[in-house]
C-alpha positions as CSV (number, residue, x, y, z in Angstrom):
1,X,197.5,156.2,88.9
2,X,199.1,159.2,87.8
3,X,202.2,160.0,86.7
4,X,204.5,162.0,89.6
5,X,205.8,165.2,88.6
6,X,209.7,163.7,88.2
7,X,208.3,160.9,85.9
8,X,206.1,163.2,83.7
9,X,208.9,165.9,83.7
10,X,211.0,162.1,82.7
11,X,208.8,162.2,79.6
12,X,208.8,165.6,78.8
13,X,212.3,166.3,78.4
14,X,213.0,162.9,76.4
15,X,210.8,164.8,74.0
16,X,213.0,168.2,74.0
17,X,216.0,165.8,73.3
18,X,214.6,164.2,70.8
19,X,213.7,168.0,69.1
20,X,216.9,169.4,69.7
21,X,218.5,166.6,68.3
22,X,216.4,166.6,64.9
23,X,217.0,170.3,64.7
24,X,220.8,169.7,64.6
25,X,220.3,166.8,61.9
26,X,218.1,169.4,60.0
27,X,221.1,172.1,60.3
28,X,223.7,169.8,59.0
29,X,221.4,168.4,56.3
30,X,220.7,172.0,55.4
31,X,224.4,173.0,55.2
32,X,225.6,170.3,53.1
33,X,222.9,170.5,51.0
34,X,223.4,174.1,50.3
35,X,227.3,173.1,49.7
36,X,226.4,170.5,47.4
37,X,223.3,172.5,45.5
38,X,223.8,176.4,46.0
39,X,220.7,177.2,43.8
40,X,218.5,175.9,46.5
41,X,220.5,178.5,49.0
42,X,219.1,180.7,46.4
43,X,215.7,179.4,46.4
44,X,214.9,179.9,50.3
45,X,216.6,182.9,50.2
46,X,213.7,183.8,47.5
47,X,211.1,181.8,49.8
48,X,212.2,184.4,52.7
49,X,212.1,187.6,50.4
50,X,208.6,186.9,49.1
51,X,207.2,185.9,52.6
52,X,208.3,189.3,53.7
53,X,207.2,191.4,51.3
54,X,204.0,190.2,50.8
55,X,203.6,190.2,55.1
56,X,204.5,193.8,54.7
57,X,201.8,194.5,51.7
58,X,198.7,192.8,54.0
59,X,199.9,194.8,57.2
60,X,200.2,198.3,55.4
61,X,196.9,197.8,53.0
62,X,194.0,195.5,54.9
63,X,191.9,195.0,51.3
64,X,195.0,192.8,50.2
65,X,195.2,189.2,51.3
66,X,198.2,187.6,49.6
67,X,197.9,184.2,51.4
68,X,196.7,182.3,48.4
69,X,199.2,183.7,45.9
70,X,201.9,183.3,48.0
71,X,200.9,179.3,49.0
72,X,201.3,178.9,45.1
73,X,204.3,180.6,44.5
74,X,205.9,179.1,47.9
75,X,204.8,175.9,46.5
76,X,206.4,176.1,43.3
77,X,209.8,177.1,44.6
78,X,209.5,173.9,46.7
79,X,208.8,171.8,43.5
80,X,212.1,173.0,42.3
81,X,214.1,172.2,45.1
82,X,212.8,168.3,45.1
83,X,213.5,168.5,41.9
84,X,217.0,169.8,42.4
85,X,217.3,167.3,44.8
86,X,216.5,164.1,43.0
87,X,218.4,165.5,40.6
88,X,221.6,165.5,42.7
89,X,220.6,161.6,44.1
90,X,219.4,162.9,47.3
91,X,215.9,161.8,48.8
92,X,213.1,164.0,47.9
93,X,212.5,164.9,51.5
94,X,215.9,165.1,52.7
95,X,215.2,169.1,53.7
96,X,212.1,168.4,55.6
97,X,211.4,168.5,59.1
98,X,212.5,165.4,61.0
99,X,210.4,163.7,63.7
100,X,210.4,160.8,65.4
101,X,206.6,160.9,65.7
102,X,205.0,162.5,63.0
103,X,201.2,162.2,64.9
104,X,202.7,164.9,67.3
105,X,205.5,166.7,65.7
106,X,207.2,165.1,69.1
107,X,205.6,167.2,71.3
108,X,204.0,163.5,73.2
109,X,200.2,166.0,72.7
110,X,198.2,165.9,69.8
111,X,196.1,168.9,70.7
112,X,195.0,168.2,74.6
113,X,195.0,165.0,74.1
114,X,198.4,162.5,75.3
115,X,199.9,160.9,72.2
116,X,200.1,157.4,71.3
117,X,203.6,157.9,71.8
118,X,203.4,159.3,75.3
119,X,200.7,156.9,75.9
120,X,203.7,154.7,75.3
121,X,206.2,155.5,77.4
122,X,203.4,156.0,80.4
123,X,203.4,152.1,79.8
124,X,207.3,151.7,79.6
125,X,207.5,153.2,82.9
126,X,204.3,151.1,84.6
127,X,206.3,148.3,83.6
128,X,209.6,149.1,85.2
129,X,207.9,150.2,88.4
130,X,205.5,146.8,88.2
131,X,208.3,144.3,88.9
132,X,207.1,142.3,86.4
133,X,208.6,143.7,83.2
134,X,210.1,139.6,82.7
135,X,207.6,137.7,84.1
136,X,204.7,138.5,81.8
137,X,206.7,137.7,79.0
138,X,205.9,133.9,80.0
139,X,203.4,134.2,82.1
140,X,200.4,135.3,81.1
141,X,196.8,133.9,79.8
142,X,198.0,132.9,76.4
143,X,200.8,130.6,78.1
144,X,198.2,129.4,81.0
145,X,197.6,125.7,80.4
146,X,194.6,123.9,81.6
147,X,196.0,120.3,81.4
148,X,198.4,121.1,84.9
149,X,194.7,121.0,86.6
150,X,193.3,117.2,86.5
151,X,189.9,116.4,85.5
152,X,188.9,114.1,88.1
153,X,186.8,114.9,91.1
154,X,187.8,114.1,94.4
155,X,185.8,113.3,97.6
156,X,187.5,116.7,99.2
157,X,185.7,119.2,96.8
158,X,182.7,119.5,94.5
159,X,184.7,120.3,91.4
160,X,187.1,118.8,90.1
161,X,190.7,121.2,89.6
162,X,190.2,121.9,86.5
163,X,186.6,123.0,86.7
164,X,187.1,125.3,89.9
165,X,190.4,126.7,87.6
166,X,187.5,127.4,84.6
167,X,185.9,129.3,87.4
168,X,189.0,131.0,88.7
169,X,189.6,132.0,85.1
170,X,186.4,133.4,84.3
171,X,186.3,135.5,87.6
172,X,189.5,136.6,86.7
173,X,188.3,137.9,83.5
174,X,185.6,139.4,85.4
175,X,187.9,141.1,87.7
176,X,189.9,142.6,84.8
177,X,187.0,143.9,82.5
178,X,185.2,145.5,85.5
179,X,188.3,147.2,86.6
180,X,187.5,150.4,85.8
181,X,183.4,150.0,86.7
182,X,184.3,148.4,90.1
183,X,187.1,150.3,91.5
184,X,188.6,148.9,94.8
185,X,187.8,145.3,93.7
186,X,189.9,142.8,95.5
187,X,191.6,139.2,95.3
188,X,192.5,136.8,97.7
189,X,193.8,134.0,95.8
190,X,195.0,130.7,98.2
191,X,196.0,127.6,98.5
192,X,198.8,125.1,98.3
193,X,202.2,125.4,97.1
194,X,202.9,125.1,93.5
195,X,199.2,125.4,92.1
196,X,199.4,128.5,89.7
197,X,198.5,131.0,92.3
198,X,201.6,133.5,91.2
199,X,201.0,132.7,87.6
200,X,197.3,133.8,87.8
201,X,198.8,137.0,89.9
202,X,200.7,137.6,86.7
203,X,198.4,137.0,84.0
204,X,195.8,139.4,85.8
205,X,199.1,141.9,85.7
206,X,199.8,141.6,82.3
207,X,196.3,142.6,81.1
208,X,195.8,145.5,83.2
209,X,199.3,146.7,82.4
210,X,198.3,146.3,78.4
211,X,195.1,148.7,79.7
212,X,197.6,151.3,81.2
213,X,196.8,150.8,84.4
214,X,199.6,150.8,87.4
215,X,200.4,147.7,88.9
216,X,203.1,146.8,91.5
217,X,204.0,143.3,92.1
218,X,206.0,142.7,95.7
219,X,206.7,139.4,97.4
220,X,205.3,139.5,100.9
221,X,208.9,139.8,101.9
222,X,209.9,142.5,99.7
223,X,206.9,144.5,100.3
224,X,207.2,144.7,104.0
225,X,210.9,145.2,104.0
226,X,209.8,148.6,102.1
227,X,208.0,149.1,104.3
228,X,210.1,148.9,107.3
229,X,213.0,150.9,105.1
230,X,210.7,153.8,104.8
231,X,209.5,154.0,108.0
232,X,212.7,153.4,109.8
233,X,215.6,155.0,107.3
234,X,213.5,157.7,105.0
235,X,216.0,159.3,103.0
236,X,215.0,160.7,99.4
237,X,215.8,157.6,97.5
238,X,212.7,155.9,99.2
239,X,210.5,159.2,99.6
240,X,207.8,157.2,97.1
241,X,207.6,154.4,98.3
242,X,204.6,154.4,100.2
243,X,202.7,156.9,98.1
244,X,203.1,154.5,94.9
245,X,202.2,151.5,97.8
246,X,198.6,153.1,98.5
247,X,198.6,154.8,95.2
248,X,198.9,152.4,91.7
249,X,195.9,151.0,90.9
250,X,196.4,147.7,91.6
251,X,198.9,146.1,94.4
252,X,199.8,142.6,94.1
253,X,201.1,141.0,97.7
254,X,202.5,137.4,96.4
255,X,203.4,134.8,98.9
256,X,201.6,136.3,102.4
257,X,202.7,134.5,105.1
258,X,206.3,133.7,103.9
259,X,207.4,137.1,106.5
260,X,208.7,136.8,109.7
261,X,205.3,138.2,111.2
262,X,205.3,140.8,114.1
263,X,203.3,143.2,115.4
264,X,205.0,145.9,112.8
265,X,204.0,143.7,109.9
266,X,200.1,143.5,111.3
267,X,199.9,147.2,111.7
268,X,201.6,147.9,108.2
269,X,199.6,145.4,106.0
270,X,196.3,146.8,108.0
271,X,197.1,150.2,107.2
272,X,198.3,149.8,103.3
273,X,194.9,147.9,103.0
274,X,192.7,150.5,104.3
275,X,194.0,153.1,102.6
276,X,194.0,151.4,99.5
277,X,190.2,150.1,100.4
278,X,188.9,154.1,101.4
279,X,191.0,155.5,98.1
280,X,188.7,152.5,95.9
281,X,192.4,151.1,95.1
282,X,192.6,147.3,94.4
283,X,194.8,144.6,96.2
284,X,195.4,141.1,95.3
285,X,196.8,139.1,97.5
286,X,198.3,135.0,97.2
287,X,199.1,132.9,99.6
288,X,199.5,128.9,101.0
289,X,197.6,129.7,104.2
290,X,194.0,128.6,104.2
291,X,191.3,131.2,106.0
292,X,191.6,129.3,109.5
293,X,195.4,129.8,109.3
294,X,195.6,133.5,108.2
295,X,193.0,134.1,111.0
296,X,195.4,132.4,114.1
297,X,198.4,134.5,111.9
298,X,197.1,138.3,111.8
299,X,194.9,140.4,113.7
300,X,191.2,140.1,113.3
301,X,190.7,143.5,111.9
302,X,192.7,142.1,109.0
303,X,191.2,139.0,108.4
304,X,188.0,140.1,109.1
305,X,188.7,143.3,106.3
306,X,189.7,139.9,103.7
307,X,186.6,138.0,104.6
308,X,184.4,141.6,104.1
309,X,186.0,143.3,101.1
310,X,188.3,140.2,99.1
311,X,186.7,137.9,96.9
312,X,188.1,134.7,97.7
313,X,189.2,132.5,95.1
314,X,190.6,128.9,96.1
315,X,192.6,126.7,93.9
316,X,193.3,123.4,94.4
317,X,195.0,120.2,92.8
318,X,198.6,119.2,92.3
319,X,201.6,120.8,92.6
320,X,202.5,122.3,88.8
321,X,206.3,122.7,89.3
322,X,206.8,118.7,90.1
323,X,204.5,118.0,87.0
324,X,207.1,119.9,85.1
325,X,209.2,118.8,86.5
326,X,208.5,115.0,86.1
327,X,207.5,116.0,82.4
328,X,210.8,117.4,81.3
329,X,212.2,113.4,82.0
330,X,210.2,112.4,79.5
């Protein structure tokens, strides 16, 4: 998703900050270096006079190109105010320019092209607008553990947890590297409470955050109680939240089903996922009801639109918190 024009405007002016406060740095250095050292006053006063005269000599005779003569002799006088310099115990480039990113003078463009360090703060402020900026800290693949799922088969499914997790992983991986091949991809990830289904929602988030990609994460509840604030009370402090609703590249609806549901909350989730399915946007979406109970809960349209356009992914086994639960004891 791109930026909006207040957050790239954001990142703009942090960068004329950030100049205008090296420029007064550079002033003061300047100042009391010319208190402490007056010959190197003296020395860019002779930079200045030679710069001009030599200008003037190139613009009033065209046969005389003083570039490389003056490159040396500018070069030289700069020699002997390091030297004057370290000297006096000051750093060697104490007079030059400052910058907080020397790849793009602090401009945040090197060329056309965004800098690493605007590249940066593009992901400082996915983060913040993500909801996750804590979660992925601890949850994420590296901290995903295998042994919460148990190894043993049951007469209920096929595969054993863990094996239908190894699955789920590697269709999560899928999902991830495809993102940008298969645009609109989505998730519906069910089942019981307490089987990883949030954890999995974040690990997914962390990695396409790491790619620069938008993400939002909202609880069921929090989403549609946007939802209801914007349609009901728009003011200017909630003027984005739909666009970045049907907008970021990837939504993340945790916990469907926890709402009070109404017809308002049918007509809402139906619209934010056809929009997001016509603009290719992705939507994951986690949740304890199984497919028979989210068909009796929303209008067909929408669980027909899951069943059609989500791939379903189903995990099963024991409830992970009471594991830890029961572990820390040990």
């Amino acid at each position: 998703m791109a930026l909006s024009q207040n957050q790239y405007l954001t990142i703009m002016n942090s960068y004329d900050q950030i100049r205008r406060a090296n420029h007064m740095e550079e002033h003061r250095r300047k100042e009391e270096i010319y208190a402490a050292i007056p010959e190197i006053r003296l020395i860019d006063e002779e930079i200045a006079h030679i710069s001009v005269e030599k200008a003037k000599k190139m613009i009033f005779n065209k046969n005389v190109d003083e570039r490389e003569s003056l490159k040396a002799e500018i070069y030289d006088l700069s020699m002997e105010k390091i030297n004057l310099l370290v000297i006096h115990h000051y750093p060697a480039d104490y007079l030059d320019p400052l910058y907080q990113c020397a790849s793009c003078k602090d401009t945040g463009y090197i060329g056309t092209e965004k800098c690493h360090c605007f590249k940066q703060q593009i992901l400082d402020i996915l983060y913040d607008q993500s909801n996750l900026k804590e979660l992925i800290r601890k949850e994420n693949f590296s901290a995903f553990q295998l042994d919460y799922y148990s190894a043993k088969r049951t007469a209920d499914h096929p595969d054993s947890p863990r094996e239908n997790m190894l699955r789920i992983l590697e269709k999560s991986h899928q999902f991830i590297d495809t993102f940008e091949e298969h645009p609109g991809s989505n998730l519906l990830i069910y089942g019981n409470a307490g089987v990883g289904k949030t954890f999995l929602t974040n690990c997914i988030a962390a990695e396409l955050l790491q790619k620069g990609k938008s993400v939002i994460y909202q609880t069921a509840y929090q989403f549609f109680d946007q939802l209801a604030d914007y349609k009901f009370r728009r003011e200017k402090e909630n003027s984005d939240t739909l666009p970045f609703l049907l907008n970021c590249d990837l939504l993340i609806i945790d916990d469907l089903g926890t709402e009070l549901n109404n017809a308002f909350i049918n007509s809402q989730l139906f619209l934010c996922m056809n929009e997001r399915m016509i603009h290719q946007k992705s939507t994951i979406i986690s949740t304890n009801l199984s497919l028979e109970q989210i068909n009796r809960s929303y209008t067909e349209r929408i669980s027909s639109r899951i069943i059609e356009s989500y791939e379903l992914l189903h995990i099963y086994g024991d409830d992970i918190r009471i594991k830890k639960a029961f572990s820390s004891l040990d």
